[in-house]
MARBANU-726070 format. One record per residue: residue in three letters; residue number from 1; x, y, z of N, C-alpha, C in turn. Coordinates in pm, whole numbers. Atoms other than C-alpha are relative to their C-alpha. Last residue first. Layout:
! residues N
{rec 'ALA'; NUM; {X; Y; Z}; {X; Y; Z}; {X; Y; Z}}
...
This chain:
! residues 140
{rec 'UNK'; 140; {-30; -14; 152}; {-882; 1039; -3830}; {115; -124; -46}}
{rec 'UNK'; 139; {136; -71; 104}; {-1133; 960; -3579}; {104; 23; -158}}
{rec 'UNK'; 138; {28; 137; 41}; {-827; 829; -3333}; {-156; 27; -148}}
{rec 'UNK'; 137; {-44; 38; 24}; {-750; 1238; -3321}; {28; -171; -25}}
{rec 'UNK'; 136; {-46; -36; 170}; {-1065; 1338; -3315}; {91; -35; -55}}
{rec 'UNK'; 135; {112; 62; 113}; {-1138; 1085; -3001}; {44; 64; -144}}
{rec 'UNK'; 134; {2; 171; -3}; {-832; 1164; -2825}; {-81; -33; -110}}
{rec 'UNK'; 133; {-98; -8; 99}; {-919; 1551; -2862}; {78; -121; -65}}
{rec 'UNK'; 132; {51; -24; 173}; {-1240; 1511; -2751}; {142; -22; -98}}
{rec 'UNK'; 131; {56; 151; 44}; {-1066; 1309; -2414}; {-79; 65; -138}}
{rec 'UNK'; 130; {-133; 54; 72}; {-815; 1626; -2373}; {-82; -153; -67}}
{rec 'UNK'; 129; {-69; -46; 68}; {-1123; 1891; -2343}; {142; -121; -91}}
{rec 'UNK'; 128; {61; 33; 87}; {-1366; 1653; -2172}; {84; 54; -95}}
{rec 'UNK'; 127; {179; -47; 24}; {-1119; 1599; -1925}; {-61; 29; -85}}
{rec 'UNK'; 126; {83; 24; 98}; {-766; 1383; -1850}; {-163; 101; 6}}
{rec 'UNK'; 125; {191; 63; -43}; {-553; 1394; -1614}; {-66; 46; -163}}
{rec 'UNK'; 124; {69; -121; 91}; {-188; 1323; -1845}; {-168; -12; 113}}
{rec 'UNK'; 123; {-32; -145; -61}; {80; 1127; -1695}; {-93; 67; -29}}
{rec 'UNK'; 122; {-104; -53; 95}; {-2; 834; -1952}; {77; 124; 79}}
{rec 'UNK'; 121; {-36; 101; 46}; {-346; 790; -1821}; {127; 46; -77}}
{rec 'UNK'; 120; {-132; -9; 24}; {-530; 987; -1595}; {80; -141; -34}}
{rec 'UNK'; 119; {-43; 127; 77}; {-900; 1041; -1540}; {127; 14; -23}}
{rec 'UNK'; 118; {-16; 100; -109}; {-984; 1300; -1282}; {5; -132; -21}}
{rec 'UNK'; 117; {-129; 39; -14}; {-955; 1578; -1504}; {23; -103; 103}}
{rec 'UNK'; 116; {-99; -22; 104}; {-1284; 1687; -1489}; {105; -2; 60}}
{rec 'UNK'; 115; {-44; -138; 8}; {-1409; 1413; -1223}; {56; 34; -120}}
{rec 'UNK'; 114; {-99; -63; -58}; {-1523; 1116; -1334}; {13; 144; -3}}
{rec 'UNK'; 113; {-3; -93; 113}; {-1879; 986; -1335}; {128; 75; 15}}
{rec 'UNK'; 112; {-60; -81; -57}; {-1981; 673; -1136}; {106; 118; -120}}
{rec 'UNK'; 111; {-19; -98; 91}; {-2198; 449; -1192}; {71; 86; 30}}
{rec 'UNK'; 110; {-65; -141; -49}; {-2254; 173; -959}; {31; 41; -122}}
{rec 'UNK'; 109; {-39; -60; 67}; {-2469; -166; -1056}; {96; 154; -21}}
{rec 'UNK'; 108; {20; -167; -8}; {-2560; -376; -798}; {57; 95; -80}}
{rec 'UNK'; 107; {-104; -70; 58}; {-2659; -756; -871}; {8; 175; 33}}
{rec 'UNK'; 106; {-132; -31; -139}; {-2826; -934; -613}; {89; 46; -92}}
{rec 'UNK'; 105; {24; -114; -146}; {-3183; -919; -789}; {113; 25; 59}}
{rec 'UNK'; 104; {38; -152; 54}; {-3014; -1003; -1121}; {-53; 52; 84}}
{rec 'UNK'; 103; {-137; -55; -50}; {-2868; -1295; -973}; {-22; 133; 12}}
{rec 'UNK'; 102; {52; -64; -147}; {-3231; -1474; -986}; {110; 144; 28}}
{rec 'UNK'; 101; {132; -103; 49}; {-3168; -1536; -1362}; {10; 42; 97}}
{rec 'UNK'; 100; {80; -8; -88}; {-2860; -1772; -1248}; {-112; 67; -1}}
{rec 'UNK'; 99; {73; 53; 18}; {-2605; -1857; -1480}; {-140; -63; 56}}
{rec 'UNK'; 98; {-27; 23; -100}; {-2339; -1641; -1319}; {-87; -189; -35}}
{rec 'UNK'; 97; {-100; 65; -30}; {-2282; -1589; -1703}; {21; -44; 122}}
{rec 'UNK'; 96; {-59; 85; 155}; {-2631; -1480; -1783}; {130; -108; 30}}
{rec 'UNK'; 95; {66; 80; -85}; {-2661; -1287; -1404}; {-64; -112; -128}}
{rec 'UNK'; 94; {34; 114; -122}; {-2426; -1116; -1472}; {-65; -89; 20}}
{rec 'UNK'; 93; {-134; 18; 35}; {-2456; -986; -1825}; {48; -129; 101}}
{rec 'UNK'; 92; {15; 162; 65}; {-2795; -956; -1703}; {87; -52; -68}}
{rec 'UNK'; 91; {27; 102; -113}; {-2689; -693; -1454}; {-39; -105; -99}}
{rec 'UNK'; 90; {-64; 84; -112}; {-2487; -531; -1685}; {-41; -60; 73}}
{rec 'UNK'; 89; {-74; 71; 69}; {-2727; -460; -1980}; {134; -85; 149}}
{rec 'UNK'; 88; {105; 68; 43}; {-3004; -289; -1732}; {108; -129; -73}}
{rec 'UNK'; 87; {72; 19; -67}; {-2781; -60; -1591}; {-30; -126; -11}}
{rec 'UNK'; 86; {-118; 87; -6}; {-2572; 5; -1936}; {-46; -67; 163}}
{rec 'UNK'; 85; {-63; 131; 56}; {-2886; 108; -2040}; {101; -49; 37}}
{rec 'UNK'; 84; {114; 94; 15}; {-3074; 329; -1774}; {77; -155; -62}}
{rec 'UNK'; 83; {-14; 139; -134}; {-2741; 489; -1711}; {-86; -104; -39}}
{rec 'UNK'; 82; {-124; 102; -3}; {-2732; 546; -2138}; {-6; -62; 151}}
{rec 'UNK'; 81; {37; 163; 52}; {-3086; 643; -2100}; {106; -35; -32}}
{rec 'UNK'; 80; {82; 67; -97}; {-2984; 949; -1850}; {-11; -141; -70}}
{rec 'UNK'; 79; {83; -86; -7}; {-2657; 1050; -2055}; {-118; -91; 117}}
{rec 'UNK'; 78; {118; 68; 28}; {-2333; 869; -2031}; {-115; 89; 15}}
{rec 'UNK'; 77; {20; 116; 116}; {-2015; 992; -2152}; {-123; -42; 46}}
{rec 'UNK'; 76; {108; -51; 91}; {-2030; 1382; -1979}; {-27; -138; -109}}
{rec 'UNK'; 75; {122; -132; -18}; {-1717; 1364; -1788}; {-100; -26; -116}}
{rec 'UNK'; 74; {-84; -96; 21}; {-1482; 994; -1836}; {-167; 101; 23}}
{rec 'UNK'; 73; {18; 6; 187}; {-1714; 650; -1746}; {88; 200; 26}}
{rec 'UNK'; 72; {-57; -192; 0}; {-1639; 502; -1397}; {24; -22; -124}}
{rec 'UNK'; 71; {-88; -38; 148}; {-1792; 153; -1407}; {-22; 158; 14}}
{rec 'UNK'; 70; {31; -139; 9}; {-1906; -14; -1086}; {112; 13; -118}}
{rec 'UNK'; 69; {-82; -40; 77}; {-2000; -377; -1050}; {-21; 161; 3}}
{rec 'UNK'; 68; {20; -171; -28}; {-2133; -525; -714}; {85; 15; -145}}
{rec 'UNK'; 67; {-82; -57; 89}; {-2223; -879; -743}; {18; 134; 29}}
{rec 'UNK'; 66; {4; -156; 98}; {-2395; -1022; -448}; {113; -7; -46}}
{rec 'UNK'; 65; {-9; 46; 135}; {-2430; -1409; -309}; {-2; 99; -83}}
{rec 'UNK'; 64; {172; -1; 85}; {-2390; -1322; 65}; {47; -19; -176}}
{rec 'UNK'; 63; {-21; -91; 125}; {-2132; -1453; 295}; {-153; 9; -84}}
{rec 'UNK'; 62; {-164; 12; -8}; {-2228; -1361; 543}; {-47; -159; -7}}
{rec 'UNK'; 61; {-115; 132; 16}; {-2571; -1244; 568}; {99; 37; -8}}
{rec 'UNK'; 60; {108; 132; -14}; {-2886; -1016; 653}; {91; -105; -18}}
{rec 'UNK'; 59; {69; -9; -141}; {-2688; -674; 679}; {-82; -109; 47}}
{rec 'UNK'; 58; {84; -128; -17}; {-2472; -768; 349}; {-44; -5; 175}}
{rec 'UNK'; 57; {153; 41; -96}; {-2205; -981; 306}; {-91; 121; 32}}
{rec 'UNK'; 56; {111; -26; 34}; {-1895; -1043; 96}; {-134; -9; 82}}
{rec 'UNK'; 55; {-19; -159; 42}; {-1551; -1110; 203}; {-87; 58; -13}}
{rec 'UNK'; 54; {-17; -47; -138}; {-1621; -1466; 342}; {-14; 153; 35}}
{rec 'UNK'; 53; {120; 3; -7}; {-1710; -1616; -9}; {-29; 129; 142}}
{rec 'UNK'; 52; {61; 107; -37}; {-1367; -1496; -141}; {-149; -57; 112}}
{rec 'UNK'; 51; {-51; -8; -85}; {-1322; -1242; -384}; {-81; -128; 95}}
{rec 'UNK'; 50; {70; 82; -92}; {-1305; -1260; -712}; {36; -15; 110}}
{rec 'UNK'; 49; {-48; 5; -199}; {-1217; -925; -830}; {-62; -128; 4}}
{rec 'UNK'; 48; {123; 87; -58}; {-1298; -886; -1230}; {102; -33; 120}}
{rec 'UNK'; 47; {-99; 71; -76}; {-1106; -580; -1388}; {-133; -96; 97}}
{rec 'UNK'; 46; {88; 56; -119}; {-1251; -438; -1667}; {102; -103; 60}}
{rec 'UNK'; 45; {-4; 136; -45}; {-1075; -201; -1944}; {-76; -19; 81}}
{rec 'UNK'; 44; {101; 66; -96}; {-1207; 58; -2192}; {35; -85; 66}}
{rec 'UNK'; 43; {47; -139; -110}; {-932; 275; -2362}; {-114; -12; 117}}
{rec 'UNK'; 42; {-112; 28; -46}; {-794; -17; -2617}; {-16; 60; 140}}
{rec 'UNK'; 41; {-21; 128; -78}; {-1139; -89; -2712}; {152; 9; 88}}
{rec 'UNK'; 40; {117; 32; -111}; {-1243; 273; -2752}; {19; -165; 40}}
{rec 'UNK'; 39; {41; -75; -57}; {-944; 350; -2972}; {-63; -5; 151}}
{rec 'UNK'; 38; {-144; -10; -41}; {-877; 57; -3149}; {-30; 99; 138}}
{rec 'UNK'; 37; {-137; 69; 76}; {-1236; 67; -3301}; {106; 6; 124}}
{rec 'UNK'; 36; {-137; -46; -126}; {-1590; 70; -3102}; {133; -19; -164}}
{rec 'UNK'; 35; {-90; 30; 80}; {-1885; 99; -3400}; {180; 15; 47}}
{rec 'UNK'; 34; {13; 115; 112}; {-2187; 217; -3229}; {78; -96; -57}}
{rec 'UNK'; 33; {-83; 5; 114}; {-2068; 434; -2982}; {-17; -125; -64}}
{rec 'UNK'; 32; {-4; -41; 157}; {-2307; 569; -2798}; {34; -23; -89}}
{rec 'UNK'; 31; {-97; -142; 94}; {-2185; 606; -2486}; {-42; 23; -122}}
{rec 'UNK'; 30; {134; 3; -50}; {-2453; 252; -2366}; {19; 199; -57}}
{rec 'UNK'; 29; {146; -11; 14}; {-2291; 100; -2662}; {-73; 82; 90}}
{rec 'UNK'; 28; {-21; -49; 87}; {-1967; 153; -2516}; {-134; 18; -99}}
{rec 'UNK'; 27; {-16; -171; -64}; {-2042; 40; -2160}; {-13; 138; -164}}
{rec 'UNK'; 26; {102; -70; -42}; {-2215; -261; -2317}; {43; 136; 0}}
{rec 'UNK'; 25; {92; -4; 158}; {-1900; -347; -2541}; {-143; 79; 43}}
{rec 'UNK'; 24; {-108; -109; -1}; {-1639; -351; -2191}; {-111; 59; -176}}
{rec 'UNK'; 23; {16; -76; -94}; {-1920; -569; -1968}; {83; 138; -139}}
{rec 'UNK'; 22; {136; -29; 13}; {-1920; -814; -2277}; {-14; 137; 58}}
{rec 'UNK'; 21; {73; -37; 164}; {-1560; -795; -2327}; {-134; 40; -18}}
{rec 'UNK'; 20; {-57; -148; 19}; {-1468; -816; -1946}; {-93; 74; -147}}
{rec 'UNK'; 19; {76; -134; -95}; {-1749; -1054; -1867}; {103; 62; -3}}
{rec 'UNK'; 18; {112; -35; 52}; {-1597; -1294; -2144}; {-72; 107; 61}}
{rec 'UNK'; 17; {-68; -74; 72}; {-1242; -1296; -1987}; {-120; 46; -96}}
{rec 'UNK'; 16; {-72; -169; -32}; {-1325; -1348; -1649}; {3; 74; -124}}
{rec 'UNK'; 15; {126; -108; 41}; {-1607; -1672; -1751}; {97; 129; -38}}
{rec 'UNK'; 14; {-41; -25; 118}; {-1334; -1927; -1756}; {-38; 118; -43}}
{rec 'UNK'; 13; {-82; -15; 20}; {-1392; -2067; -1406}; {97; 136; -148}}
{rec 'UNK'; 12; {-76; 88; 36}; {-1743; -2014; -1397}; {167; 14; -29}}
{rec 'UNK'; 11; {26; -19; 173}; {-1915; -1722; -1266}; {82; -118; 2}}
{rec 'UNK'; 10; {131; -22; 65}; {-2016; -1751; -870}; {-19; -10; -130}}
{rec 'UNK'; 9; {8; 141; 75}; {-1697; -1955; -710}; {-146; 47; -65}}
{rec 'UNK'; 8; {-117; 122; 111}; {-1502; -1686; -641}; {-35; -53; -49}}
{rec 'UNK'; 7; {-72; 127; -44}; {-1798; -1430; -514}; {77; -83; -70}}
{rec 'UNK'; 6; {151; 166; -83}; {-1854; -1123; -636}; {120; -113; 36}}
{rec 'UNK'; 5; {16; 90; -87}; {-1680; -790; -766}; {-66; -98; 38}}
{rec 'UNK'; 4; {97; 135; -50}; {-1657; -662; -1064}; {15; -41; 108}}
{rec 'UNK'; 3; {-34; 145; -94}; {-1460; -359; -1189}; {-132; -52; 31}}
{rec 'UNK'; 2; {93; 106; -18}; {-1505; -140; -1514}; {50; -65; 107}}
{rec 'UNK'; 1; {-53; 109; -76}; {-1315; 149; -1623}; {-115; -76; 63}}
């Protein structure tokens, strides 16, 4: 799962649906997975928050011009150079479509690793045991 936060008026009107896809292709790439199908696209969403200028501020301002994205990935999907990469790929994602180079200093990236069983979809939590079985079964 993927959310976004920033300011309303920072990505362009239109942008929401491109910084899902992009944001939802990195994460998958950063997992490993070369070659998303059905599966991994149907199983990855992003939710973009715009919130309004007022909402946002650090210890030096109000409002401030930060992104915060955090993507909770299921037990054991990203390794060290996957954070590194999906890291690295989201903030210029941002700061591409904010159309700002600079953005990339005020972008913050969160990671966050779910609990076993602390994914749930369908009634079901979810852990590495029921998410292999997902995969073998979309695999065949």
């Amino acid at each position: 799962m993927i959310d976004v936060y920033a300011p309303a008026d920072l990505f362009p009107p239109d942008a929401d649906a491109t910084l899902g896809t992009e944001l939802t292709h990195a994460v998958l790439r950063a997992e490993g997975v070369a070659t998303p199908g059905a599966f991994h696209l149907e199983n990855t969403a992003a939710f973009v928050h715009r919130l309004p200028a007022s909402a946002i501020s650090t210890a030096s301002s109000t409002p401030a011009r930060v992104v915060r994205v955090q993507i909770v990935t299921p037990p054991g999907s990203l390794d060290r150079d996957g954070q590194r990469q999906i890291t690295k790929e989201a903030t210029a994602i941002v700061a591409e479509l904010a159309g700002d180079p600079t953005q990339a200093q005020r972008t913050w990236v969160i990671l966050t690793e779910a609990a076993e069983g602390g994914w749930g979809i369908n009634g079901t939590a979810f852990g590495v045991e029921e998410f292999g079985a997902l995969a073998r079964a979309a695999a065949q």
